[in-house]
N, C-alpha and C positions, 0 to 999 in steps of 0.2 A: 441618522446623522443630524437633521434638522432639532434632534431635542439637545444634541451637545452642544452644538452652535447658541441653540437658546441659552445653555449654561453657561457658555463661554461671553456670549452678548448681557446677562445679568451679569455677570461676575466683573466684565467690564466696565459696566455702568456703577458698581460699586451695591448692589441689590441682592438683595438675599438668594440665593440659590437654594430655591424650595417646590416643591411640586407645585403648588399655584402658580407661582410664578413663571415657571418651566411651562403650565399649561396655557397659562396665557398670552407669553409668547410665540408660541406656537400658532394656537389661534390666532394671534395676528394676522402670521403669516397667508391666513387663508385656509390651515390643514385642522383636520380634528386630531385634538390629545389622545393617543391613545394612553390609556391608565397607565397601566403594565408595565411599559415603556419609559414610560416618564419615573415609576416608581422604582425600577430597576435603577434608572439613570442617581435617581438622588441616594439611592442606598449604594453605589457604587462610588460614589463623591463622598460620602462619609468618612471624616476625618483626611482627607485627602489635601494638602495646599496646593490649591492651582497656580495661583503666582509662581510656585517653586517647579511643579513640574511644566509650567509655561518654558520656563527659563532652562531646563533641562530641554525640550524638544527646541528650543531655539542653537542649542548649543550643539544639539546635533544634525540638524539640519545646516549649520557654518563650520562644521567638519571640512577638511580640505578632500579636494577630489580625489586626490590618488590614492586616500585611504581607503576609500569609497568602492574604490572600482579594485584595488585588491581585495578585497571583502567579498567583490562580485564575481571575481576571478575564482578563488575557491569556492563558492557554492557552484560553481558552474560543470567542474568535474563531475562531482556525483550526481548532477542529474544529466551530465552525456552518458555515464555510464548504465542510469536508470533505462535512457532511451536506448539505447545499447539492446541490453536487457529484452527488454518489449518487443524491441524488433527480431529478437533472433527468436521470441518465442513465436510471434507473427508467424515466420518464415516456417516453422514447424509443422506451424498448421494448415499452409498453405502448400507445401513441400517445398 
């Protein structure tokens, strides 16, 4: 999480979002870069506009509530019915 944050904190500042930069951010913070990580993150950001997907997860996060919670209301069936499920094989086993 802390190399996103670096990308989101360059990209703020208006600074290249580049694996140096990413590592050296980090290392600020006190942690060591892993490579790996940092090179997954920037080839994962290729070609990507963060401004625009900034502005999509803002737009969904100011979503009104009650869409929100009907959204939560349907996924909630099928996983009482999972639980359901689980416990009658439970009860199987147990007689």
């Amino acid at each position: 999480m802390e190399y996103v944050y670096g990308a989101l904190l360059l990209h703020k500042l208006g600074k290249e979002v580049n694996e140096e930069n990413v590592k050296k951010v980090v290392a600020a913070s006190g942690e060591k870069a892993d490579d790996s990580k940092v090179k997954s993150l920037i080839a994962s950001l290729k070609g990507v506009d963060i401004d625009k997907e900034l502005e999509s997860a803002s737009l969904v996060a100011a979503s009104p509530a009650g869409e929100t919670h009907k959204a939560e209301k349907k996924e909630e069936k099928p996983k009482e019915e999972k639980h359901e499920a689980s416990a009658e094989g439970l009860s199987a086993l147990f007689g």
